[in-house]
C-alpha positions in Angstrom: -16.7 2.9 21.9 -16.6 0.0 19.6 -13.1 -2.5 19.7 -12.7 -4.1 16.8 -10.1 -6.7 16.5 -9.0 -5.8 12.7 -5.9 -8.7 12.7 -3.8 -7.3 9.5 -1.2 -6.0 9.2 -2.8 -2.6 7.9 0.1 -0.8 6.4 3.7 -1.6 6.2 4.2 0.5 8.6 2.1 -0.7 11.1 0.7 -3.9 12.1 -3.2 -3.9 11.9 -5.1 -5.8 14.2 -7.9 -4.2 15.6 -10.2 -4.8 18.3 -13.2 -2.5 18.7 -15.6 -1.4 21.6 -19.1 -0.1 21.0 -20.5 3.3 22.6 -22.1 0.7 25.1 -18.2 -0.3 26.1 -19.4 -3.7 24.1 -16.3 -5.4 23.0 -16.8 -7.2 19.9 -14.3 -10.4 18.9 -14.3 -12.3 15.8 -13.3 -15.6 15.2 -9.6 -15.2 13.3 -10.7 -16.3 10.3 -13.8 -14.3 10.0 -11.6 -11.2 9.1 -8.8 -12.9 8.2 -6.3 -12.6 10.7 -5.0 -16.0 10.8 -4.1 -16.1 7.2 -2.9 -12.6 7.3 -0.6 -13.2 10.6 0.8 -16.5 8.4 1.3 -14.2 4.8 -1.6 -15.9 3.0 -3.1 -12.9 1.0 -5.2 -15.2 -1.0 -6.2 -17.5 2.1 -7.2 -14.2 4.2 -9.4 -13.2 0.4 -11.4 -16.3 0.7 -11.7 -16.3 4.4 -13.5 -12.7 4.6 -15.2 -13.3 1.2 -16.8 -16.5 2.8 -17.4 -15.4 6.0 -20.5 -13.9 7.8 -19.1 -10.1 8.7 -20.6 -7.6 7.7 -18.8 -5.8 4.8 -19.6 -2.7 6.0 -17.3 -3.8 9.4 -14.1 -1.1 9.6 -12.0 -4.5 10.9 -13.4 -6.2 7.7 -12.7 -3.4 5.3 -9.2 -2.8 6.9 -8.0 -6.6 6.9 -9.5 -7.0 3.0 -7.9 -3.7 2.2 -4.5 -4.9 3.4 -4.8 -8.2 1.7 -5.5 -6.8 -1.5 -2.7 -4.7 -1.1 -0.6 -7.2 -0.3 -1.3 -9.4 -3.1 -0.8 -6.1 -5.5 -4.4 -5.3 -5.7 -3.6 -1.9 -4.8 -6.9 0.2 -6.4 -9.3 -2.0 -4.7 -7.3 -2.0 -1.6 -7.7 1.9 -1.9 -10.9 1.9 -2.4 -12.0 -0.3 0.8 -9.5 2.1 2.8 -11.9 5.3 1.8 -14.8 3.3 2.5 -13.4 2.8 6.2 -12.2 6.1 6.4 -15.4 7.8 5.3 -17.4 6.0 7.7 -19.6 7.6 10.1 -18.9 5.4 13.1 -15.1 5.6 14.4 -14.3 2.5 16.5 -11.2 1.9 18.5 -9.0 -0.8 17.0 -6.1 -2.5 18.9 -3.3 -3.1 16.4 -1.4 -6.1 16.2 1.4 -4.5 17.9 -1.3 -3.7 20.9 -1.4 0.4 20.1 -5.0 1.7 20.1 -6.2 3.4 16.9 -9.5 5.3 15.4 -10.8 3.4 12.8 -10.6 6.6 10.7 -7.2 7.0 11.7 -6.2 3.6 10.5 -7.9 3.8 6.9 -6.1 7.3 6.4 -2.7 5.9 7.3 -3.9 2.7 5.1 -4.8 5.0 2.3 -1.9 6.8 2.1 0.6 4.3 2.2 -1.6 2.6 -0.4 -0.9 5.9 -2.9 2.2 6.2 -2.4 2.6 2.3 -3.7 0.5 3.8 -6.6 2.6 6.6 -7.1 5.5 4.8 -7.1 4.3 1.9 -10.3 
C-alpha cells in the first residue's frame, strides 16, 4: 500500500494529512510545502494554492488532489474543490493516508467524505 502524507485539513470534520504506502510497503514523504501542508497547518489557503501550483507533484497525487481540494474549499472555491475531490475519489489506486490527527484512511474514503462535506457547503449557498 501506498502512504501518502496529504497534510490538510480535508474536511471540517476531519483533519487531512495523509501519508501513503505503495503495494511495495514504499512509504512516500513529501517535503511540506510540496502539497501544501505547512501553509495549510498555519491557515494560508492562498499560500498552500501557490505552493502545490509551483511545486513538482504530480497532479494526479490523491495527497495533492486532497490538500488543493481543501484549500480551494477553504478559500470558498467550493466547485473546483469538488471537482478535485471526484478526481481523487474516482481514482483507480486507493492509498492509505494518515490524517493529521494520526487516523489511517483510503484515499477513496477521504475524497468521498471531502466531497460530501463539500455539497453540503453547496447546498447550503
Amino acid at each position: 500500500m501506498k502512504l501518502l502524507f496529504v497534510s490538510a485539513l480535508v474536511a471540517a470534520a476531519f483533519a487531512g494529512v495523509a501519508h501513503a504506502e505503495s503495494a511495495a510497503g514504499v512509504e512516500t514523504a513529501y517535503p511540506p510545502v510540496a502539497i501544501g501542508y505547512k501553509a495549510l497547518a498555519a491557515g494560508d489557503n492562498a499560500q498552500a494554492i501557490t505552493d502545490m501550483l509551483e511545486g513538482s507533484v504530480s497532479r494526479n497525487d490523491p495527497a495533492f488532489l486532497l490538500n488543493l481540494g481543501q484549500a480551494y474549499a477553504r478559500s470558498g472555491r467550493l466547485a473546483e474543490a469538488r471537482e478535485l475531490f471526484r478526481k481523487a475519489a474516482k481514482k483507480r489506486e486507493n492509498v492509505d493516508l494518515v490524517m493529521a490527527d494520526g487516523r489511517i484512511m483510503g484515499s477513496k474514503l477521504a475524497a468521498r467524505q471531502a466531497l460530501a462535506t463539500v455539497q453540503v457547503g453547496l447546498a447550503s449557498r
